[in-house]
C-alpha positions in Angstrom: 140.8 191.3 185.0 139.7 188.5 187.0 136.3 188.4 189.5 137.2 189.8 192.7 134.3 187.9 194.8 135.6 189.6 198.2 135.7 192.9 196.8 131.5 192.4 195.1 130.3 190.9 198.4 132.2 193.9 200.7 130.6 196.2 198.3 126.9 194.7 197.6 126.8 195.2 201.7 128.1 198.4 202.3 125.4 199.7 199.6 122.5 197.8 200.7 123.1 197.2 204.7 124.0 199.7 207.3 126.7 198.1 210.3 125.5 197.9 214.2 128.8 197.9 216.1 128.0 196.8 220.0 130.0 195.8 222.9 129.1 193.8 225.8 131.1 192.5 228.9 133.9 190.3 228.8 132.9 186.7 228.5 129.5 187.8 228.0 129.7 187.1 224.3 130.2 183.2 224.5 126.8 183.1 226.6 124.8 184.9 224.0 126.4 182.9 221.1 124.9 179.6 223.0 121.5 181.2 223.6 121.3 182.2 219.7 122.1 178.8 218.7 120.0 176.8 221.2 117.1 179.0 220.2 117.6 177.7 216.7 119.0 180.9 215.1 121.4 180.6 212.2 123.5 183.6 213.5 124.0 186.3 215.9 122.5 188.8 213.3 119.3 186.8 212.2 118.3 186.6 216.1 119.2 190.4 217.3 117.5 191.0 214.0 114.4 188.8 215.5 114.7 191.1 218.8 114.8 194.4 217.2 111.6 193.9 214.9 109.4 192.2 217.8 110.4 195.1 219.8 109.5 197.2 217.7 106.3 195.5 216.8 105.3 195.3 220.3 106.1 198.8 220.9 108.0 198.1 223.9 109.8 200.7 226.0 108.1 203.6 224.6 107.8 206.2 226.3 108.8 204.3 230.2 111.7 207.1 230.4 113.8 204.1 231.7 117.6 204.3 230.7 120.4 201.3 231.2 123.4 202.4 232.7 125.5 202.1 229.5 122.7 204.7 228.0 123.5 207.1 230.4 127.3 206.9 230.0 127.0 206.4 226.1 124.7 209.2 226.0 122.0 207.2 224.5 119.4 208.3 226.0 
């Protein structure tokens, strides 16, 4: 049986990567793909990536009780 490279890849990332599915408005998505790529980020996931972990590091919005919209609808918080 020959190497099925799609089939290793698809299933090295489901075992060692969880998935982040997340919409945004229409025609928002072409602005955000510049902005990644002018900031020097080699893809969408390396710089939300970036974001989430200085966040984090920062502690920023802990405890503000602030909620976007989209949380509110999206039960999210």
């Amino acid at each position: 049986m020959a190497f099925n490279q799609s089939k290793y890849a698809n299933e090295f990332a489901k075992e060692k990567y969880d998935r982040l599915n997340i919409q945004v408005p229409k025609g928002r998505k072409a602005i955000i793909e510049t902005h990644w790529k002018e900031k020097g980020y080699k893809s969408l996931n390396s710089y939300i990536n970036d974001l989430i972990n200085k966040d984090i590091d920062q502690g920023a919005g802990e405890g503000n009780g602030q909620n976007t919209n989209d949380e509110k609808i999206l039960g999210g918080g």
